[in-house]
N, C-alpha and C positions, 0 to 999 in steps of 0.2 A: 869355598863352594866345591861339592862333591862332581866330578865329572867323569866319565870311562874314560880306563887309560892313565887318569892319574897315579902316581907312586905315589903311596901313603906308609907312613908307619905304625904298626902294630905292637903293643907292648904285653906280653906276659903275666898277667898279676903273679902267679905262683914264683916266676922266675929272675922277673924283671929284667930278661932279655927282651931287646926290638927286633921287630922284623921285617923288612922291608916287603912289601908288594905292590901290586896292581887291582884297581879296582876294575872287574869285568862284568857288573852289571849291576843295576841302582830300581830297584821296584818298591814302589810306599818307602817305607821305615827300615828296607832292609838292601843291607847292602854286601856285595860277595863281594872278596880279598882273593885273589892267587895270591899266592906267597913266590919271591922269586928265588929260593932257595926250596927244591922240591917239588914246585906245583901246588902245594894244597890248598884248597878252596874252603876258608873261612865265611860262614855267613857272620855278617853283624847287625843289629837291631838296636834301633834310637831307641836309648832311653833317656835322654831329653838332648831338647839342641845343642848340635856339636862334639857327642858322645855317644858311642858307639861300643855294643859290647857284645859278643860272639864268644863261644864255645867251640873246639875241637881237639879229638882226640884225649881229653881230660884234664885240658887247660883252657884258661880262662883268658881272654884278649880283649884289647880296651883301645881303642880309636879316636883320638881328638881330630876332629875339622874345624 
């Protein structure tokens, strides 16, 4: 279950490096990531339950709950 505050992990498609961060806020289907290396604020969008997939800066990132 998704909750603020939680550390989740973040994975790369292109690079298949993780990333760790924090989730800082949870509205419908989407969900923002700060990343705890740098700050960067990833949005993510269910696209079905438990899976989560956002775009930044020209990479692709993928989220299991």
């Amino acid at each position: 279950m998704l909750s603020l505050d939680k550390q989740v992990d973040l994975t790369c498609i292109e690079t298949d490096k993780v990333a760790k961060g924090k989730i800082v806020r949870i509205q419908g289907n989407r969900v923002d990531v700060a990343l705890d290396q740098g700050g960067l604020l990833i949005s993510l969008y269910m696209k079905k339950p438990g899976l989560y997939v956002g775009s930044q800066s020209g990479l692709e990132f993928v989220m299991q709950s």
